[in-house]
DOKOL-220069 format. One record per residue (C-alpha): residue number from 0; chain; x, y, z. Coordinates in pm, whole numbers. Example, Ala and Ser with C-alpha at 12.3 -4.5 7.8 and 13.67 -1.06 7.14 Angstrom:
@num:0, chaine:A, u:1230, v:-450, w:780
@num:1, chaine:A, u:1367, v:-106, w:714
end
This chain:
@num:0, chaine:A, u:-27585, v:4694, w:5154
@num:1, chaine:A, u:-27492, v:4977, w:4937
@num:2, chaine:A, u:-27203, v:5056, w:4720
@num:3, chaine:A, u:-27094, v:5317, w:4908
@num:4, chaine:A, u:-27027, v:5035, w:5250
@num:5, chaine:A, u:-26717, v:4852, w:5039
@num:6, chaine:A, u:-26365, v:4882, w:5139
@num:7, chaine:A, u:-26184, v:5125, w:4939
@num:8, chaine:A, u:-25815, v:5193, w:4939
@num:9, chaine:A, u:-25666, v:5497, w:5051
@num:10, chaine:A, u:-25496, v:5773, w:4899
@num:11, chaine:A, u:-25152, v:5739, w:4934
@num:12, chaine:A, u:-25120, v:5400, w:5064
@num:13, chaine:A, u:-24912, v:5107, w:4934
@num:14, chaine:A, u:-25057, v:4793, w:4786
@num:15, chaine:A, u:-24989, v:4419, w:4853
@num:16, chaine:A, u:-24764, v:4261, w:4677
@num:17, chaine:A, u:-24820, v:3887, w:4726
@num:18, chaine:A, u:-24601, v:3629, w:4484
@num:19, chaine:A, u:-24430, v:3921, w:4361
@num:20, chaine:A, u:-24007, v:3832, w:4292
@num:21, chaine:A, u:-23654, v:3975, w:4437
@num:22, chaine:A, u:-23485, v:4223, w:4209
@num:23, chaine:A, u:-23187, v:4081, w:3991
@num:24, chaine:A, u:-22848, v:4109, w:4124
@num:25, chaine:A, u:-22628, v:4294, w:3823
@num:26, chaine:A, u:-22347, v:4026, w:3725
@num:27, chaine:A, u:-21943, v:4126, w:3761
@num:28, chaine:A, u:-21799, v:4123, w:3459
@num:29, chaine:A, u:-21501, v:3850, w:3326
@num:30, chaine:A, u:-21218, v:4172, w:3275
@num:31, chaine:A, u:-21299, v:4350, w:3608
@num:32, chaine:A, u:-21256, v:4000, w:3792
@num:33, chaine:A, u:-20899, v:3939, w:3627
@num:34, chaine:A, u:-20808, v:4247, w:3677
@num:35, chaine:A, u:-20882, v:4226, w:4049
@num:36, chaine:A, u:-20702, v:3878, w:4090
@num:37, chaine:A, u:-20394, v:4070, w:3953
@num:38, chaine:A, u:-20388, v:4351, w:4191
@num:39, chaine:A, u:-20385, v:4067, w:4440
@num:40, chaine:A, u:-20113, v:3916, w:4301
@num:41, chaine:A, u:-19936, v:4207, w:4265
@num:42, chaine:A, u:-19981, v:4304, w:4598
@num:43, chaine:A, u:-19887, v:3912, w:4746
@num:44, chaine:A, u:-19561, v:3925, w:4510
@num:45, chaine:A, u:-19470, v:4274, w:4666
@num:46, chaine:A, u:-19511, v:4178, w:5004
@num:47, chaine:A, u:-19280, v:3864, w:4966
@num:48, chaine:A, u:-19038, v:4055, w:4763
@num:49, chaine:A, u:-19026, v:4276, w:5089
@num:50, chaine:A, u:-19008, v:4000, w:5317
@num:51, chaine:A, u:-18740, v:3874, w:5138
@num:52, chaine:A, u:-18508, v:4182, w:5122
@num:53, chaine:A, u:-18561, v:4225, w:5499
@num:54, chaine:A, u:-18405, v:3827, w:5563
@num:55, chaine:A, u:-18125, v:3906, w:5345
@num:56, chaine:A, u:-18096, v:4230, w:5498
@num:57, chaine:A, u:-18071, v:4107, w:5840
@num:58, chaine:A, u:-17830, v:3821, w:5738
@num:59, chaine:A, u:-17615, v:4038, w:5609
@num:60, chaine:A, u:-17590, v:4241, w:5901
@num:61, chaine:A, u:-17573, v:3918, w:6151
@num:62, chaine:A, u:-17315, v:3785, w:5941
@num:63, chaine:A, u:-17086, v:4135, w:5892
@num:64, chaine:A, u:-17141, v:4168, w:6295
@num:65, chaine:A, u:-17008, v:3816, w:6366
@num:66, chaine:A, u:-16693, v:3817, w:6109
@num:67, chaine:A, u:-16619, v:4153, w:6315
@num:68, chaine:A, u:-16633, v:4020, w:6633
@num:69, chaine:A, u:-16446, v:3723, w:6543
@num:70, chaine:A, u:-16179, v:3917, w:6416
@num:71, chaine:A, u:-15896, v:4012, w:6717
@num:72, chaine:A, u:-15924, v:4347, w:6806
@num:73, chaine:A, u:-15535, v:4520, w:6826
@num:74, chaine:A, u:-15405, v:4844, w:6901
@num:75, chaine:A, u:-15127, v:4981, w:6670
@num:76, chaine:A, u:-14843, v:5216, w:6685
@num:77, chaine:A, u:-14621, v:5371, w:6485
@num:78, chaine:A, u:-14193, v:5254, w:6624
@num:79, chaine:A, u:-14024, v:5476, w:6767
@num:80, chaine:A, u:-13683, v:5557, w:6636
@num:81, chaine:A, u:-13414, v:5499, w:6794
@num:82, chaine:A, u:-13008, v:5637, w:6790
@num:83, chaine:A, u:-12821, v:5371, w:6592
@num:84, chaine:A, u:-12533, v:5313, w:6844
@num:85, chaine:A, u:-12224, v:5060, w:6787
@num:86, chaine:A, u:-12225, v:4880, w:7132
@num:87, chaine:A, u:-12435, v:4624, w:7236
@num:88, chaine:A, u:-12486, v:4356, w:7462
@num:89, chaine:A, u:-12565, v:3981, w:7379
@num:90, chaine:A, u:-12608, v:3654, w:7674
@num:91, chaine:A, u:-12333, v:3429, w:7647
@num:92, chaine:A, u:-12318, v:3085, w:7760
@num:93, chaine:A, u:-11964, v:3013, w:7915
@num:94, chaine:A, u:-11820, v:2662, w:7888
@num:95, chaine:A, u:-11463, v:2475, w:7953
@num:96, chaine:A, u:-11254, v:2421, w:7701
@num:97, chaine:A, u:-11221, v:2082, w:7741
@num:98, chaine:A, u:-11555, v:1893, w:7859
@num:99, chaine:A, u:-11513, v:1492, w:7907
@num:100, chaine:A, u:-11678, v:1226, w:8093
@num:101, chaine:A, u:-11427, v:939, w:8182
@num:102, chaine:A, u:-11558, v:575, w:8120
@num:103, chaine:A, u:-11412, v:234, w:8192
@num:104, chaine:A, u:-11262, v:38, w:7924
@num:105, chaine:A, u:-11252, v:-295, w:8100
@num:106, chaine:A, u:-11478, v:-450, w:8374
@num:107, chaine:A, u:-11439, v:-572, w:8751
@num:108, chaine:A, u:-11458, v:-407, w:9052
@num:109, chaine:A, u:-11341, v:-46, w:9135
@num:110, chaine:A, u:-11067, v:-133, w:9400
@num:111, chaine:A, u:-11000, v:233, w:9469
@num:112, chaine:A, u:-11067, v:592, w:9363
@num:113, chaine:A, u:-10827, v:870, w:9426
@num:114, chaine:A, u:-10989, v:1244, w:9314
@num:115, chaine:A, u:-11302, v:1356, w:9433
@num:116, chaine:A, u:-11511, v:1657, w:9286
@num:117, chaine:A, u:-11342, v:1959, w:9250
@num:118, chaine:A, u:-10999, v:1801, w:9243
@num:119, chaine:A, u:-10724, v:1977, w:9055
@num:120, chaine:A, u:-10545, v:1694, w:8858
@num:121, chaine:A, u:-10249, v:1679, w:8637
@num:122, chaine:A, u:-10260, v:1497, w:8268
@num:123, chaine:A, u:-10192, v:1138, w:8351
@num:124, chaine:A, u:-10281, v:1127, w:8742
@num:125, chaine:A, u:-10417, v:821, w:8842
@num:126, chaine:A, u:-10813, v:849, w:8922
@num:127, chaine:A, u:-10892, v:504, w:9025
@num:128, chaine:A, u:-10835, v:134, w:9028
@num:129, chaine:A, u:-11067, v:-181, w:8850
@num:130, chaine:A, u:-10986, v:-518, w:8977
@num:131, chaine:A, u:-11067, v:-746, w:8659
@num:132, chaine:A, u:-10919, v:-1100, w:8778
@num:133, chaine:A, u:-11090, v:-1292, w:8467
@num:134, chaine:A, u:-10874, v:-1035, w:8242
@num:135, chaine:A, u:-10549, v:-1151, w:8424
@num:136, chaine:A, u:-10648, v:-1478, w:8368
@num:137, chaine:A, u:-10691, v:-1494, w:8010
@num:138, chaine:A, u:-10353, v:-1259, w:7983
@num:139, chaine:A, u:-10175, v:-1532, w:8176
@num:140, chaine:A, u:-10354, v:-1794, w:7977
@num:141, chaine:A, u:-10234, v:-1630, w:7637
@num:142, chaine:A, u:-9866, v:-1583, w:7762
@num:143, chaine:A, u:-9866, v:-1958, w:7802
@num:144, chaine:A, u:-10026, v:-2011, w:7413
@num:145, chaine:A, u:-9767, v:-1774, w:7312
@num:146, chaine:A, u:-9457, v:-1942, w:7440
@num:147, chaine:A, u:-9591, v:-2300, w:7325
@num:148, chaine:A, u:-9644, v:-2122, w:6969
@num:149, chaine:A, u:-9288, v:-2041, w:6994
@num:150, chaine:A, u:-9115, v:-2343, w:7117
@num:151, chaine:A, u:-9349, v:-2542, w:6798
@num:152, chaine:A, u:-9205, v:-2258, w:6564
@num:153, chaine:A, u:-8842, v:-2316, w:6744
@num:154, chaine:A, u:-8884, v:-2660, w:6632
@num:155, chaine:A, u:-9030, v:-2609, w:6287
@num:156, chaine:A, u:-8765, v:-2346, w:6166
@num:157, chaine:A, u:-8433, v:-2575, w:6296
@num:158, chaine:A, u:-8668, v:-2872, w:6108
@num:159, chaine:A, u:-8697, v:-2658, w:5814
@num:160, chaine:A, u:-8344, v:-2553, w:5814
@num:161, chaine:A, u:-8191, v:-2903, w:5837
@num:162, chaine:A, u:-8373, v:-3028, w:5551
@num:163, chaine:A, u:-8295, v:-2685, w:5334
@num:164, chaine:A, u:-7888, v:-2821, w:5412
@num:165, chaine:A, u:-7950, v:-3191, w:5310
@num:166, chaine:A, u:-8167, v:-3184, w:4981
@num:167, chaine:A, u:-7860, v:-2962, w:4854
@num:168, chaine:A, u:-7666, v:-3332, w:4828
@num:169, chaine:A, u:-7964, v:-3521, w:4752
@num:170, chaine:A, u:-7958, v:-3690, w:5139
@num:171, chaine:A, u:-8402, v:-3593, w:5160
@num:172, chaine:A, u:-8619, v:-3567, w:4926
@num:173, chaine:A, u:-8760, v:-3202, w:4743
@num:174, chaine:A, u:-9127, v:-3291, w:4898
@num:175, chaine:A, u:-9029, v:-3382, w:5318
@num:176, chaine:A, u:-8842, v:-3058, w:5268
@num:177, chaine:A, u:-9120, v:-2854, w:5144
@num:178, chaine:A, u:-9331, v:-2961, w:5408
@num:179, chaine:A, u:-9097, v:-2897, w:5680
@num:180, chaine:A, u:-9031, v:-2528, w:5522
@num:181, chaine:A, u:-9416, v:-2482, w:5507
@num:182, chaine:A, u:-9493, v:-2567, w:5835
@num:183, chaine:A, u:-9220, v:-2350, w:5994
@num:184, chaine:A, u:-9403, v:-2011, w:5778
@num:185, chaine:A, u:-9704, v:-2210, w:5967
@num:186, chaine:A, u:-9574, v:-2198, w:6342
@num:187, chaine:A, u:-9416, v:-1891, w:6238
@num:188, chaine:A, u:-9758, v:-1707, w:6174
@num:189, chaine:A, u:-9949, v:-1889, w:6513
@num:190, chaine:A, u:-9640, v:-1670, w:6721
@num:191, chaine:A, u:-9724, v:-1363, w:6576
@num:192, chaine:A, u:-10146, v:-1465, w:6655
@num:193, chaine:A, u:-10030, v:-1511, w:7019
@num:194, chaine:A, u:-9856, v:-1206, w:7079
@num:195, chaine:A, u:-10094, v:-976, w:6942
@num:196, chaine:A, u:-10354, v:-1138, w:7173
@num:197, chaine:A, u:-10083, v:-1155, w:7432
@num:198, chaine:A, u:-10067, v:-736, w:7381
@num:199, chaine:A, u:-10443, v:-697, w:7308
@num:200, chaine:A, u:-10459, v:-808, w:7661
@num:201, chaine:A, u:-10217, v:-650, w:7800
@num:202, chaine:A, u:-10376, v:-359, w:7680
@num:203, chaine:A, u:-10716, v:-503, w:7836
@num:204, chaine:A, u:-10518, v:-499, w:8144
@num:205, chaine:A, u:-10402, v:-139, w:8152
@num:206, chaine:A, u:-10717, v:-33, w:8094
@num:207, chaine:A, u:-10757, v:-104, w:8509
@num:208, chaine:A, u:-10568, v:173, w:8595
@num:209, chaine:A, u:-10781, v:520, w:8488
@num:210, chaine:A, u:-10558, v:793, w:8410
@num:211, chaine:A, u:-10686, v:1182, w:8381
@num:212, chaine:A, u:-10655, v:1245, w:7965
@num:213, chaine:A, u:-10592, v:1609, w:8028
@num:214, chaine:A, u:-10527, v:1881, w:8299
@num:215, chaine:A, u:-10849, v:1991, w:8480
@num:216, chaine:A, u:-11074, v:1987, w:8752
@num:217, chaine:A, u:-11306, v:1681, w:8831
@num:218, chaine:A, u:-11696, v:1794, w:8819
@num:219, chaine:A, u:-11812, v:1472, w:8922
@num:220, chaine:A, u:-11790, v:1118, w:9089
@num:221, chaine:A, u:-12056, v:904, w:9029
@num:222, chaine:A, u:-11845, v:564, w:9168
@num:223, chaine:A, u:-11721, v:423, w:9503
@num:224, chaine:A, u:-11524, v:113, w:9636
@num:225, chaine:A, u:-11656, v:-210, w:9559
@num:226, chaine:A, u:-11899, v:-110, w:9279
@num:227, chaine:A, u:-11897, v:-312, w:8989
@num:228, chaine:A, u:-11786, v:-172, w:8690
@num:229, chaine:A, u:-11910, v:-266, w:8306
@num:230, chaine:A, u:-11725, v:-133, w:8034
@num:231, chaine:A, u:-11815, v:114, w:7770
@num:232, chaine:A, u:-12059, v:393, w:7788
@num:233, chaine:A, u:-12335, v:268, w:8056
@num:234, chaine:A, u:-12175, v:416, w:8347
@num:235, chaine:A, u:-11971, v:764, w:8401
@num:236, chaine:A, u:-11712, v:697, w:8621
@num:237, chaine:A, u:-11587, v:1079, w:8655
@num:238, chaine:A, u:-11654, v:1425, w:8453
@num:239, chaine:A, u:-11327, v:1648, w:8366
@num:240, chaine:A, u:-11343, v:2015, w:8278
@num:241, chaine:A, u:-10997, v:2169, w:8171
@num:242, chaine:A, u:-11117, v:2579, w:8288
@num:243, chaine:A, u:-10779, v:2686, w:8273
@num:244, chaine:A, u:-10941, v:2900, w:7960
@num:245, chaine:A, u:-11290, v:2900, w:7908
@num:246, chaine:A, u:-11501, v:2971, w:7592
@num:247, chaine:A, u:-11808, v:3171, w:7536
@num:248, chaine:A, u:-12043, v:3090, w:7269
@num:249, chaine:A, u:-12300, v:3435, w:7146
@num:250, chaine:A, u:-12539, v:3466, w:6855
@num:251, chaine:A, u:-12437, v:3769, w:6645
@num:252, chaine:A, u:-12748, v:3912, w:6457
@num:253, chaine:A, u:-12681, v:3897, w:6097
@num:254, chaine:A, u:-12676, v:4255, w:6034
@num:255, chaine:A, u:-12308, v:4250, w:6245
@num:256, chaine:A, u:-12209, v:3978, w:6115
@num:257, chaine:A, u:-11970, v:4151, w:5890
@num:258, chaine:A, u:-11837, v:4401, w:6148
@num:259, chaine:A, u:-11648, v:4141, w:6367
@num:260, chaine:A, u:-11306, v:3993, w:6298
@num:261, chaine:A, u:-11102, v:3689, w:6435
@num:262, chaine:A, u:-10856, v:3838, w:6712
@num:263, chaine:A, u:-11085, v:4149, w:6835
@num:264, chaine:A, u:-11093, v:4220, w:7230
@num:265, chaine:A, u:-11436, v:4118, w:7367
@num:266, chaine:A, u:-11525, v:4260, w:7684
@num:267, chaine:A, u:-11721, v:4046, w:7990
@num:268, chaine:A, u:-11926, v:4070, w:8255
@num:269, chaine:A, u:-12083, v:3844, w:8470
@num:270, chaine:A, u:-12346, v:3900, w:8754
@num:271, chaine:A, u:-12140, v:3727, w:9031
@num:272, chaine:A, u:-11883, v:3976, w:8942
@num:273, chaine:A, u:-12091, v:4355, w:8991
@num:274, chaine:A, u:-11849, v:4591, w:8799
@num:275, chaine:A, u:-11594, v:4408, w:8708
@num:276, chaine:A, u:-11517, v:4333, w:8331
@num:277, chaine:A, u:-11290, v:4030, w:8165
@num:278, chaine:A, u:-11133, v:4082, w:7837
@num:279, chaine:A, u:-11162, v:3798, w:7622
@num:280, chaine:A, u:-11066, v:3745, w:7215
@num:281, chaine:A, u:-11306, v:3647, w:6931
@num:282, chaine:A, u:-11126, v:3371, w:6833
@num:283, chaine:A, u:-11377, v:3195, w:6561
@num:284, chaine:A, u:-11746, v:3185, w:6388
@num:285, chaine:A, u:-11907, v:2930, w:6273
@num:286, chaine:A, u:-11860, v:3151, w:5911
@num:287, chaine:A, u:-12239, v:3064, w:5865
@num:288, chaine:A, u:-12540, v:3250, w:5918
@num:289, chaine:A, u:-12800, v:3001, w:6100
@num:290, chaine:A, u:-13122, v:3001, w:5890
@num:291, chaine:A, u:-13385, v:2974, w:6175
@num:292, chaine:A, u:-13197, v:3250, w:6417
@num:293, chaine:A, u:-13023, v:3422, w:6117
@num:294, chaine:A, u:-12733, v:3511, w:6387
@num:295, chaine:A, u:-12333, v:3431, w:6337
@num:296, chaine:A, u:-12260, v:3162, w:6613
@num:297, chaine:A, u:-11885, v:3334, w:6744
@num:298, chaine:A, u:-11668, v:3190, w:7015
@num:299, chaine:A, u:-11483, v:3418, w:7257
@num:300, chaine:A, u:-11192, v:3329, w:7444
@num:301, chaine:A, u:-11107, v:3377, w:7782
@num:302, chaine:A, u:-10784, v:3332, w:8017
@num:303, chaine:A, u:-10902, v:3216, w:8404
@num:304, chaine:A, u:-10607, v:3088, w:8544
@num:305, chaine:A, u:-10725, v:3246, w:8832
@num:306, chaine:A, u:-11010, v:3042, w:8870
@num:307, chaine:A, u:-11261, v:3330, w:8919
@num:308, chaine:A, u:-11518, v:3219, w:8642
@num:309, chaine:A, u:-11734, v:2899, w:8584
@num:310, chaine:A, u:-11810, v:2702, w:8333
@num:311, chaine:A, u:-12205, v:2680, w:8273
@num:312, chaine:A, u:-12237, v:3028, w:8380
@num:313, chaine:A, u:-12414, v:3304, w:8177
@num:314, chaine:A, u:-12168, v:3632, w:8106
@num:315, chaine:A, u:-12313, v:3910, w:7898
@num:316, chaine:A, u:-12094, v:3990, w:7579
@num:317, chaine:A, u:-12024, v:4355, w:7540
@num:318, chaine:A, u:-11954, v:4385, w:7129
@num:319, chaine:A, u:-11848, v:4702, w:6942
@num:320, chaine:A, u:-11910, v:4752, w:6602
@num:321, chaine:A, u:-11981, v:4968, w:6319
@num:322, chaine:A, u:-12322, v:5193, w:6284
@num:323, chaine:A, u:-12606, v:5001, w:6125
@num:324, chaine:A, u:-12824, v:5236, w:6004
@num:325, chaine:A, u:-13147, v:5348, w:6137
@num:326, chaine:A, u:-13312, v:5131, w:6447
@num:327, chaine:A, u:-13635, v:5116, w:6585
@num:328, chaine:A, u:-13749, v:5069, w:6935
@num:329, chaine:A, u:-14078, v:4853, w:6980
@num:330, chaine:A, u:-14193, v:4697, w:7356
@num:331, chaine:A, u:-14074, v:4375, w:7371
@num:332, chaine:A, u:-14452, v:4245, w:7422
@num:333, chaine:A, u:-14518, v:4350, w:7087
@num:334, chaine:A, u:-14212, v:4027, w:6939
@num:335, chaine:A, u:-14377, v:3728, w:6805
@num:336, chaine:A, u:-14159, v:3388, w:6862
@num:337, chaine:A, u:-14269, v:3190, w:6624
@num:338, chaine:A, u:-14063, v:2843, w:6442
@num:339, chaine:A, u:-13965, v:3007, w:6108
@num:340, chaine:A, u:-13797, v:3344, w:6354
@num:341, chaine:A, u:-13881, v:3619, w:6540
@num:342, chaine:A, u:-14158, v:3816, w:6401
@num:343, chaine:A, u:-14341, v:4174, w:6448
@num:344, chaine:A, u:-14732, v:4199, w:6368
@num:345, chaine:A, u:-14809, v:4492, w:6152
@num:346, chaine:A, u:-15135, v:4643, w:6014
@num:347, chaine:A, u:-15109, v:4672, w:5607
@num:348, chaine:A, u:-15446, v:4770, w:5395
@num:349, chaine:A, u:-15666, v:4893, w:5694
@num:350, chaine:A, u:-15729, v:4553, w:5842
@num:351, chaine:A, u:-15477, v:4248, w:5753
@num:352, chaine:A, u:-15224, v:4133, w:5991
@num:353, chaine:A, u:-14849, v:4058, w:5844
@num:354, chaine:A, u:-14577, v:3915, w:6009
@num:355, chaine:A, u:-14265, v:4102, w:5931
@num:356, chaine:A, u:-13926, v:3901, w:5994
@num:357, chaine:A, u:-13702, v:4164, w:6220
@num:358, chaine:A, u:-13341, v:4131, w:6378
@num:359, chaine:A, u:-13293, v:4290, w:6699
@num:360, chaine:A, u:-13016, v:4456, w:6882
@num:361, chaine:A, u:-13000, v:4586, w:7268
@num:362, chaine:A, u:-13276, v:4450, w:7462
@num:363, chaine:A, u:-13342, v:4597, w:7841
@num:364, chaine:A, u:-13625, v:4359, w:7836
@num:365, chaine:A, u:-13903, v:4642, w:7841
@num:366, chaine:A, u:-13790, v:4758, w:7478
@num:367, chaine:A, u:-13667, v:4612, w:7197
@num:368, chaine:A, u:-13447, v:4768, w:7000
@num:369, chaine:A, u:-13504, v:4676, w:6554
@num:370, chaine:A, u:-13230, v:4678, w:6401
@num:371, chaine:A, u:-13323, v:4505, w:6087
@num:372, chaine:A, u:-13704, v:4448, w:5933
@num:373, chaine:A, u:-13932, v:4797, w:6013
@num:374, chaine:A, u:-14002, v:5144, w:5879
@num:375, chaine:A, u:-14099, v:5484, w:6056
@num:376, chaine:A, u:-14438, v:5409, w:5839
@num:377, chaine:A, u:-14528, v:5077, w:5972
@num:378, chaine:A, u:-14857, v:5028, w:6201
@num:379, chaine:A, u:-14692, v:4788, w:6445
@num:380, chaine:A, u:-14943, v:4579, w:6634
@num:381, chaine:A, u:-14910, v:4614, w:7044
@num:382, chaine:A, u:-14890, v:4315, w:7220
@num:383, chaine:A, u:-15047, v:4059, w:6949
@num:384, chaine:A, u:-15259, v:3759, w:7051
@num:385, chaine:A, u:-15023, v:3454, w:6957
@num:386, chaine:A, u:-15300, v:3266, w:6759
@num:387, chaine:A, u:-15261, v:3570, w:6485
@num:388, chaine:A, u:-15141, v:3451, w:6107
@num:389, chaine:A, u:-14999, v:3595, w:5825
@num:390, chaine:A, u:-15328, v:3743, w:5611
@num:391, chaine:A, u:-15582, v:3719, w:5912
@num:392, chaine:A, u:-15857, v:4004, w:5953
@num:393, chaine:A, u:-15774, v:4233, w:6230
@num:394, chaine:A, u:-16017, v:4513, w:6433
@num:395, chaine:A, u:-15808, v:4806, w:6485
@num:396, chaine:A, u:-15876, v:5009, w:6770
@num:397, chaine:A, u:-15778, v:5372, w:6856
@num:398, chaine:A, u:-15634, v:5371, w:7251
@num:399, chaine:A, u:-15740, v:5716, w:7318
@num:400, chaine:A, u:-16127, v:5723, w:7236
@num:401, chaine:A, u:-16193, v:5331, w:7265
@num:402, chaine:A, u:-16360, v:5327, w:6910
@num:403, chaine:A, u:-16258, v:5086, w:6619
@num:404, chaine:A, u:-16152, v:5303, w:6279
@num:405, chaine:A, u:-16345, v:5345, w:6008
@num:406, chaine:A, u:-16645, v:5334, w:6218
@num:407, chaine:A, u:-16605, v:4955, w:6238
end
């Protein structure tokens, strides 16, 4: 075969590469590598940071949103002020002027009763009758003790007298006469034993027979015939009331206190009597200003011989007195009745509740009016929750658009 049959390679094409190797891969380099893991740091750091800020974030929020909604929500208002005027009205409570239940002083068995309720009785009137038989018995029993105490003294004095006249001529002797004197000072002493038990008893006795201590009207019966009767104070047997003049007890705010005098004509009305108006006197205070109420406890006198008021009744107690100075007028919903006095809620720095002490004067029992405790300035909370304290955080919400102030 000739040279010119072998294979030749082509123009152009590639040639075999057989056990040839893979390029080398070009290595990273120690700086770029840190440099990377602190970008991804960086980066991890950030996004936690961010994480982070978002919780806090959102538990601030939670937490602002709950304190508001636990704090009451309130409307305020500003009092409106009122014409200082010097009459007024206060309740009274109307009671007897004497007031007296009637107990037994012995016992037994009630033999009789004589007034029932609503009896008119003099001072001294018999009201009933206790049969006490063991009583009589030891009253007859001590009579007898007393007269043999007195025959033995009888004896003992003339004994003592005899022998006084003989050892003046030397007929006894110094010591029988002693004796003799001694025991007649002795018998002597036993009588006057026996008759105060004789008149302790007798006493006992009398004590059978109830008698009325004063002139009134009996309220109440709570005996009948036959019941058996203990002594002491177990067991009412009747109620007096003398009515013939009745007193009324009022509580005079403080702020008047100063404006009433002993003697001053107190006018009266009573709902039983539509229109109609009793004049009664201030005849005393108590001259001390009660620390809970801080009102002047006064008692006013009035005459009912006629018999046209009650005891136990409620009368309303017209006062006059000076000018106070200026008043405020408040709804009554908006008084708090709490132990240390009556109180008013009011809104101080934007959002804390304080409880002002007030006094009041003329309530139609819509409106209040303040005589004592506010200002034209004050933000007076309307009808408060009665949970609220003194300090507590309050929402305050304006009545005409519904929304809380400050954007709250």
């Amino acid at each position: 075969m000739s040279e010119t049959s072998k294979p030749t390679s082509q123009s152009g094409s590639q040639p075999a590469h057989h056990g040839d190797t893979a390029p080398e891969q070009k290595a990273i380099s120690p700086g770029k590598a840190l440099v990377g893991v602190g970008l991804f740091l960086v980066v991890a750091i950030l996004l936690a940071g961010y994480g982070i800020l978002r919780r806090k974030d959102a538990d601030k929020v939670l937490a602002d949103t709950t304190a508001e909604s636990a704090a009451p929500t309130v409307i305020v208002a500003q009092p409106v002020k009122g014409t200082p005027v010097d009459n007024f009205v206060l309740p009274g409570n109307v009671t007897a002027y004497t007031d007296s239940p009637i107990y037994a002083r012995t016992s037994g068995y009630l033999t009789r009763w004589y007034f029932d309720i609503g009896a008119q009785v003099k001072k001294g009137a018999l009201l009933c009758e206790i049969s006490s038989p063991e009583v009589d018995q030891q009253l007859a029993q001590a009579q007898g003790d007393l007269n043999t105490a007195e025959a033995t003294a009888n004896n003992a004095r003339i004994q003592a007298e005899r022998y006084s006249n003989l050892v003046q001529s030397n007929a006894v002797s110094r010591q029988d006469t002693d004796t003799y004197v001694n025991q007649a000072n002795a018998t002597a002493a036993a009588v006057r034993s026996a008759q105060a038990n004789v008149k302790r008893l007798e006493d006992l006795q009398a004590f059978e027979k109830v008698y009325a201590p004063f002139d009134g009207v009996v309220t109440a019966r709570n005996i009948d015939t036959g019941q058996l009767i203990d002594s002491g104070a177990g067991k009412e047997l009747f109620h007096m009331q003398a009515i013939q003049t009745l007193r009324v007890y009022a509580n005079l705010p403080q702020i008047y206190s100063a404006n009433v005098k002993r003697g001053q004509k107190i006018g009266l009305s009573f709902a039983e009597h539509a229109g109609k108006t009793f004049e009664g006197t201030l005849v005393r205070t108590a001259d001390s200003i009660d620390p809970v109420s801080r009102t002047l406890l006064v008692e006013v006198d009035v005459d009912n011989r006629a018999g046209e008021l009650l005891p136990g009744s409620l009368a309303e107690v017209h006062f006059k007195t000076l000018s106070a100075g200026p008043t405020f007028v408040i709804p009554s919903s908006a008084l708090l009745f709490r132990r240390e006095g009556l109180r008013v809620a009011t809104v101080v720095n934007g959002d804390v509740a304080h409880l002002t002490p007030v006094v009041i004067g003329e309530d139609d029992g819509a409106n209040v009016q303040i005589v004592s405790g506010l200002s034209a300035t004050d933000r007076v909370i309307q009808g408060p929750p009665d949970s609220l304290i003194e300090g507590e955080k309050v929402t305050v919400v304006n009545p005409s658009s519904g929304k809380s102030e400050g954007g709250k």
